[in-house]
C-alpha positions in Angstrom: 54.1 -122.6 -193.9 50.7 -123.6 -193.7 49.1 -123.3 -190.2 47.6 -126.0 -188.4 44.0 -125.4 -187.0 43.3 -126.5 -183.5 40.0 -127.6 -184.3 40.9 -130.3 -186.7 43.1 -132.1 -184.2 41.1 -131.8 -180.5 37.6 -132.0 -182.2 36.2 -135.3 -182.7 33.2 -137.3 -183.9 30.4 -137.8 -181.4 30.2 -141.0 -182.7 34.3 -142.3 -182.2 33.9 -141.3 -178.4 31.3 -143.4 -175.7 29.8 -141.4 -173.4 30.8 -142.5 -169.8 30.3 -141.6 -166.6 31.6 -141.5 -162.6 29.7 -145.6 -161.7 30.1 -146.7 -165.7 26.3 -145.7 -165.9 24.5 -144.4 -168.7 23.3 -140.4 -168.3 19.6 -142.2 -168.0 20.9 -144.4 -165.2 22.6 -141.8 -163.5 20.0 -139.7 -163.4 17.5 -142.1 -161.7 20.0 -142.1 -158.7 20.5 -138.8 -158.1 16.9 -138.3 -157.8 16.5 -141.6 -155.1 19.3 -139.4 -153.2 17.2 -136.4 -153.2 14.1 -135.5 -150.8 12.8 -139.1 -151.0 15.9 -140.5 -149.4 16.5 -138.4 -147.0 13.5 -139.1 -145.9 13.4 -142.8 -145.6 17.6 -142.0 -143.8 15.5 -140.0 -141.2 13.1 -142.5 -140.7 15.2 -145.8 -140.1 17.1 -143.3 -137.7 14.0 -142.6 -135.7 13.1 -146.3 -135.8 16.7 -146.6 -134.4 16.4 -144.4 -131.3 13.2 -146.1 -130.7 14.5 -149.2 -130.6 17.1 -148.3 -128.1 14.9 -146.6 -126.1 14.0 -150.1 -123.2 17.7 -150.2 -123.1 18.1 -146.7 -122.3 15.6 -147.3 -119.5 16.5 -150.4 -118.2 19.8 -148.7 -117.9 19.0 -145.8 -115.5 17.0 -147.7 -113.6 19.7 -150.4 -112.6 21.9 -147.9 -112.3 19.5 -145.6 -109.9 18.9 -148.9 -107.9 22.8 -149.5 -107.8 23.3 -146.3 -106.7 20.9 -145.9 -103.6 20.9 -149.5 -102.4 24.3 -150.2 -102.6 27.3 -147.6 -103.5 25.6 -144.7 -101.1 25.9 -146.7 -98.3 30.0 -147.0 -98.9 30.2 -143.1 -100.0 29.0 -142.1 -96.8 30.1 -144.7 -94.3 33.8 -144.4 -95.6 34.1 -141.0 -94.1 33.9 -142.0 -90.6 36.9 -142.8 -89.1 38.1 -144.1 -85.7 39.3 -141.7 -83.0 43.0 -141.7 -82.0 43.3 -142.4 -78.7 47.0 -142.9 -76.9 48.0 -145.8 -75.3 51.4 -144.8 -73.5 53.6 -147.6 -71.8 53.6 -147.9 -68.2 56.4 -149.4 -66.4 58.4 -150.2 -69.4 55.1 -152.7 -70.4 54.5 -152.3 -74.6 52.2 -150.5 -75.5 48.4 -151.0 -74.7 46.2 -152.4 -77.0 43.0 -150.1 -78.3 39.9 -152.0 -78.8 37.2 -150.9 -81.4 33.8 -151.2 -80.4 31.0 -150.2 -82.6 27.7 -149.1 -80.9 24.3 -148.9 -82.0 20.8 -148.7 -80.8 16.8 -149.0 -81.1 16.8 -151.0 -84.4 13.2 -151.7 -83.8 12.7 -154.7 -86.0 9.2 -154.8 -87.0 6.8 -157.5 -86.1 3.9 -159.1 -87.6 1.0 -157.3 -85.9 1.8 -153.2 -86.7 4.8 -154.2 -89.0 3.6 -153.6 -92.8 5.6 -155.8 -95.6 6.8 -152.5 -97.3 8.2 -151.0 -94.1 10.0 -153.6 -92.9 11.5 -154.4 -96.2 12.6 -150.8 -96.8 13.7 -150.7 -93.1 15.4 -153.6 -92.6 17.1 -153.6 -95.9 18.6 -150.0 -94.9 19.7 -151.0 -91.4 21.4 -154.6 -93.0 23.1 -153.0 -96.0 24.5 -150.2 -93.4 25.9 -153.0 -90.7 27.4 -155.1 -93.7 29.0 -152.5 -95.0 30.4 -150.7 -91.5 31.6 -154.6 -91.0 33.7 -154.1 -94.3 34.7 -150.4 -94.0 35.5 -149.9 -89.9 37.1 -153.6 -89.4 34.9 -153.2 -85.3 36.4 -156.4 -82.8 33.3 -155.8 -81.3 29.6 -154.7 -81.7 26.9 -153.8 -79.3 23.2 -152.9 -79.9 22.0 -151.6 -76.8 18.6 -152.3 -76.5 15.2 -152.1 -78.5 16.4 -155.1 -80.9 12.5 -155.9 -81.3 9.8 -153.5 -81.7 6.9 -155.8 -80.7 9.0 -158.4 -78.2 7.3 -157.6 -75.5 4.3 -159.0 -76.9 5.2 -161.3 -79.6 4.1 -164.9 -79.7 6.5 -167.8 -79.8 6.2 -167.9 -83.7 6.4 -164.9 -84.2 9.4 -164.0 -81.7 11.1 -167.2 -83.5 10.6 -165.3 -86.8 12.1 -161.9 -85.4 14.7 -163.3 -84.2 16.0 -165.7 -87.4 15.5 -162.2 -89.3 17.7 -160.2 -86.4 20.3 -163.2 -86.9 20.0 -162.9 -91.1 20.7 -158.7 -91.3 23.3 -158.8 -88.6 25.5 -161.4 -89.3 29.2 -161.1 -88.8 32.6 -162.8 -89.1 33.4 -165.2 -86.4 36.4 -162.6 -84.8 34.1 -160.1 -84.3 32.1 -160.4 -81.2 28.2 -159.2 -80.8 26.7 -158.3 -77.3 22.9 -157.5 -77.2 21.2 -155.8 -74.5 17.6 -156.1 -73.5 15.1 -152.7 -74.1 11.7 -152.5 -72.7 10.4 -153.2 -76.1 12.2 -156.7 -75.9 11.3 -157.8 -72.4 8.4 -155.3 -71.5 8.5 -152.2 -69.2 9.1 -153.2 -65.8 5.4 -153.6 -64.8 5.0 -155.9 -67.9 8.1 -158.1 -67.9 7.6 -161.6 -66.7 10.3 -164.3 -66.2 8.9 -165.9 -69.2 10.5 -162.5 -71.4 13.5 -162.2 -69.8 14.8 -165.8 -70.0 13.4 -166.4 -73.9 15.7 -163.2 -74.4 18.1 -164.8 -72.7 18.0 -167.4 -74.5 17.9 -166.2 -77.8 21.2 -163.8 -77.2 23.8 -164.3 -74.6 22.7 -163.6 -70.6 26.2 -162.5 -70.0 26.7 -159.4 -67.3 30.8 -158.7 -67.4 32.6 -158.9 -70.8 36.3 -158.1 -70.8 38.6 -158.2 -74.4 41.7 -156.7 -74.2 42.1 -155.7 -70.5 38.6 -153.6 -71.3 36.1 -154.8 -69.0 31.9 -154.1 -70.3 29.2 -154.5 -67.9 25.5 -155.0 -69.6 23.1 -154.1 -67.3 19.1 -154.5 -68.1 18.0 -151.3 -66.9 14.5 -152.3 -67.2 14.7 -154.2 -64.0 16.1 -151.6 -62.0 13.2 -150.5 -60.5 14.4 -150.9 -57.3 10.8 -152.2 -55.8 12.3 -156.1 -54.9 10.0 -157.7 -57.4 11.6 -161.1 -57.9 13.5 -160.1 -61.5 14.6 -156.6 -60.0 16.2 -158.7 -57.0 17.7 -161.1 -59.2 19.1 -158.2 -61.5 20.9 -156.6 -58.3 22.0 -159.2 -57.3 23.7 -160.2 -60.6 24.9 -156.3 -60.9 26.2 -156.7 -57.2 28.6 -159.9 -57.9 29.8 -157.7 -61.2 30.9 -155.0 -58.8 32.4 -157.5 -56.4 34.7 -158.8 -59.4 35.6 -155.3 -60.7 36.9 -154.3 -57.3 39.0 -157.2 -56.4 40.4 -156.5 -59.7 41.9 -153.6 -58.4 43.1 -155.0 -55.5 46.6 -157.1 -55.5 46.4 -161.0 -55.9 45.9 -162.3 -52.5 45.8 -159.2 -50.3 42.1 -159.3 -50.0 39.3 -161.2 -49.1 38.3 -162.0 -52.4 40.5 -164.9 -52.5 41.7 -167.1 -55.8 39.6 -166.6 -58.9 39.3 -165.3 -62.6 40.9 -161.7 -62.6 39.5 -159.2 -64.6 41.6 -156.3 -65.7 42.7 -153.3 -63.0 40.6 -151.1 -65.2 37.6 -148.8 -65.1 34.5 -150.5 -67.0 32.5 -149.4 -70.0 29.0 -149.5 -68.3 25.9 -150.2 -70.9 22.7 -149.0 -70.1 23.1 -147.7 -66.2 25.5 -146.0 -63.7 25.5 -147.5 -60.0 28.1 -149.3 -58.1 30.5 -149.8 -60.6 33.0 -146.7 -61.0 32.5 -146.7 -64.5 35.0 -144.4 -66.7 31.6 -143.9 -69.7 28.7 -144.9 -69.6 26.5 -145.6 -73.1 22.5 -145.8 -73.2 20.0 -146.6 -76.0 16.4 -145.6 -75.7 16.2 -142.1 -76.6 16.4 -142.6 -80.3 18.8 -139.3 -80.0 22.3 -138.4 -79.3 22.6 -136.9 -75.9 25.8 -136.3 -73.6 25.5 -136.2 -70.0 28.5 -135.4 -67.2 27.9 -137.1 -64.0 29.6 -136.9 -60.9 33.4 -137.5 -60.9 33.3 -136.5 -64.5 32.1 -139.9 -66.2 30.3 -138.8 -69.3 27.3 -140.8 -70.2 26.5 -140.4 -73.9 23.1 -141.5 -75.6 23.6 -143.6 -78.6 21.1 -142.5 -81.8 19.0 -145.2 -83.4 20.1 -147.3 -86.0 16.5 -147.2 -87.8 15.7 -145.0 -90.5 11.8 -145.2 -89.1 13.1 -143.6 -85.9 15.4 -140.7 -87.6 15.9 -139.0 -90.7 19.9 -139.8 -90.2 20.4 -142.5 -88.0 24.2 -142.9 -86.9 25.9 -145.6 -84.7 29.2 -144.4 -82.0 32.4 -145.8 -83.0 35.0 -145.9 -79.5 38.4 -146.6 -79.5 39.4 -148.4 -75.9 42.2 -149.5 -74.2 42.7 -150.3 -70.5 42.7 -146.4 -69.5 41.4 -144.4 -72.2 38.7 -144.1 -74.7 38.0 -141.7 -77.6 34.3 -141.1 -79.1 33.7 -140.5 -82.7 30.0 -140.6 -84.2 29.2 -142.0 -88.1 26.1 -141.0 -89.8 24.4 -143.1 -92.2 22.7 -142.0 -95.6 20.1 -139.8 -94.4 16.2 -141.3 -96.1 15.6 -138.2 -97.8 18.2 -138.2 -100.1 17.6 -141.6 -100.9 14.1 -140.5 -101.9 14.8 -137.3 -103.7 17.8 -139.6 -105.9 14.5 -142.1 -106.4 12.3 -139.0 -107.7 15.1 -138.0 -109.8 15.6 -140.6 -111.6 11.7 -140.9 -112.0 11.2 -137.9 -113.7 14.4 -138.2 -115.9 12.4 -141.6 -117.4 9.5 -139.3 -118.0 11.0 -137.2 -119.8 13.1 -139.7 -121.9 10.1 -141.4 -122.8 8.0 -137.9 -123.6 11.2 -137.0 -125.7 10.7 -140.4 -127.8 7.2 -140.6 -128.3 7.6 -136.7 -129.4 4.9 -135.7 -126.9 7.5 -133.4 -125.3 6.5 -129.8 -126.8 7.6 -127.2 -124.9 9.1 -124.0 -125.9 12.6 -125.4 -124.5 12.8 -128.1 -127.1 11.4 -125.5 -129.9 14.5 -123.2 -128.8 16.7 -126.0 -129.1 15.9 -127.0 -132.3 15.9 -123.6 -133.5 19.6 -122.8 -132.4 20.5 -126.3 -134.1 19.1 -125.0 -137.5 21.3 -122.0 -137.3 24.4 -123.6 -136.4 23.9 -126.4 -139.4 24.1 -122.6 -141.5 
């Protein structure tokens, strides 16, 4: 047999075969693209990439800073407001009645509403702003049937001309509006009307007639007495005597409220609850159960005789505290329960603000690659490695 050589049957012309490769290029062509996909590209990938983060860069600013604002003017408020909760208080039967009703009643004090003569535009805006966002959102959170702010509503009233007191009090009406089942009852501070020596009729009746006059407010067999304490003096000036005497005619009603229908002398007439009133602002005459007071700008619990506990509601204001708070009670015709609520305290507020500051500057540093620092050297060091 003859043998066969492998040669003569794989090998071929270089002629009978066309030299082809991966893309259908010629060896020239192919060439010339692997050397645009060397150095050279790269370089121009890298580039369109920086030009890319760049780009994004407003967006990425924009974006923090909504969400910073977001944060501290809005969602704060309901992180720190939804931890207060209402005391339980009981409310047994008696005498086979159902059971008795409990009444919430927010309390706050001393909001101090700036006016036009020492009020600058930035404080008020940043103070007002924090007391309406906090109210609003209590409002939404708590669910109060009623709302008192016991004094100090104005922080130049007792001055203020008629424009200007017209202004303050729109303003007042703006930040503190409420639903029409929940009830508001102002009281009048010496900032409103004036210490005693500076009051005039002329004060007293424009607060009047700005917010209600009303002296004895019962809901749900709870009886409230507002007193303005400023005219308690006791020196028979002509609004002293005509504060006594209102404050007198209270105490009349509350006690023939105790007393059975027609056993007494006080006759036929609106009855008020048998019950023990909430007194705002002073303690004579009445018997009160608790007694609540602005002024102080602090919280402060005092036992008087008998046992009545008066307690000192903190101001509302973030220019008056650090953490201003507000007393939440639950009522009903013999009992109460106390529980306090803080609101978001200014210097976390601020120290959120400078956050988010300097996390823009050093964003923007990082972009404009001004940021040198041996942290970012590190970094990019331990990224070379791990790409090995």
């Amino acid at each position: 047999m003859k043998a066969v050589q492998l040669d003569s049957i794989c090998t071929l012309p270089a002629s009978a075969v066309p030299l082809r490769t991966l893309d259908g290029l010629g060896p020239g062509a192919w060439a010339s693209k692997a050397g645009a996909m060397g150095p050279a590209g790269w370089g121009l990938g890298r580039q369109g990439l920086r030009l890319l983060k760049r780009s994004l860069l407003p967006l990425k600013l924009t974006a923090i800073i909504f969400a910073g604002l977001l944060f501290c003017e809005f969602f704060i408020y309901y992180l720190v407001i939804c931890r207060c909760h209402w005391a339980e208080v009981e409310a047994p039967a008696w005498g086979g009645e159902p059971l008795a009703p409990v009444l919430r009643a927010m309390v706050l004090a001393d909001t101090h509403l700036l006016g036009e003569v020492q009020g600058h535009w930035l404080d008020k805006l940043r103070r007002e702003w924090q007391m309406e966002r906090a109210f609003q959102t209590a409002l939404w959170v708590l669910q109060p049937e009623v709302v008192f702010i016991l004094g100090d509503i104005f922080d130049e009233g007792k001055w203020s001309s008629p424009q200007a007191w017209a202004d303050d009090v729109g303003r007042f009406h703006r930040m503190f509006r409420h639903p029409a089942h929940v009830q508001l009852k102002v009281v009048a501070g010496n900032h409103d009307i004036g210490f005693h020596y500076w009051m005039n009729s002329f004060r007293v009746k424009r607060f009047e007639k700005a917010f209600s006059s009303e002296r004895l407010f019962s809901r749900k067999g709870v009886n409230f007495v507002m007193v303005n304490s400023v005219a308690m003096e006791g020196d028979a000036c002509n609004i002293c005597a005509k504060a006594e005497a209102e404050l007198l005619q209270v105490s009349r009603r509350l006690n023939c409220s105790r007393e059975v229908p027609g056993s007494g002398p006080c006759g036929a007439g609106q009855q008020l609850s048998p019950s023990a009133p909430i007194l705002l602002q002073l303690l004579w005459w009445l018997q009160p159960r608790l007694v609540l007071s602005g002024h102080t700008h602090s919280a402060c619990e005092v036992l008087h005789g008998a046992g009545v506990p008066e307690i000192s509601v903190p101001s509302f204001s973030w220019r008056n505290r650090n953490n201003p708070s507000f007393v939440m009670v639950s009522l009903t015709s013999r009992d109460f329960a106390l529980s306090k609520c803080f609101l978001p305290q200014e210097d976390t507020v601020l120290a959120t603000y400078c956050g988010v500051v300097g996390l823009l500057v050093v964003l923007v540093l990082a972009h404009t690659e001004r940021l040198a620092s041996p942290f970012l050297s590190g970094w990019n060091e331990l990224r070379r490695h791990r790409s090995w």
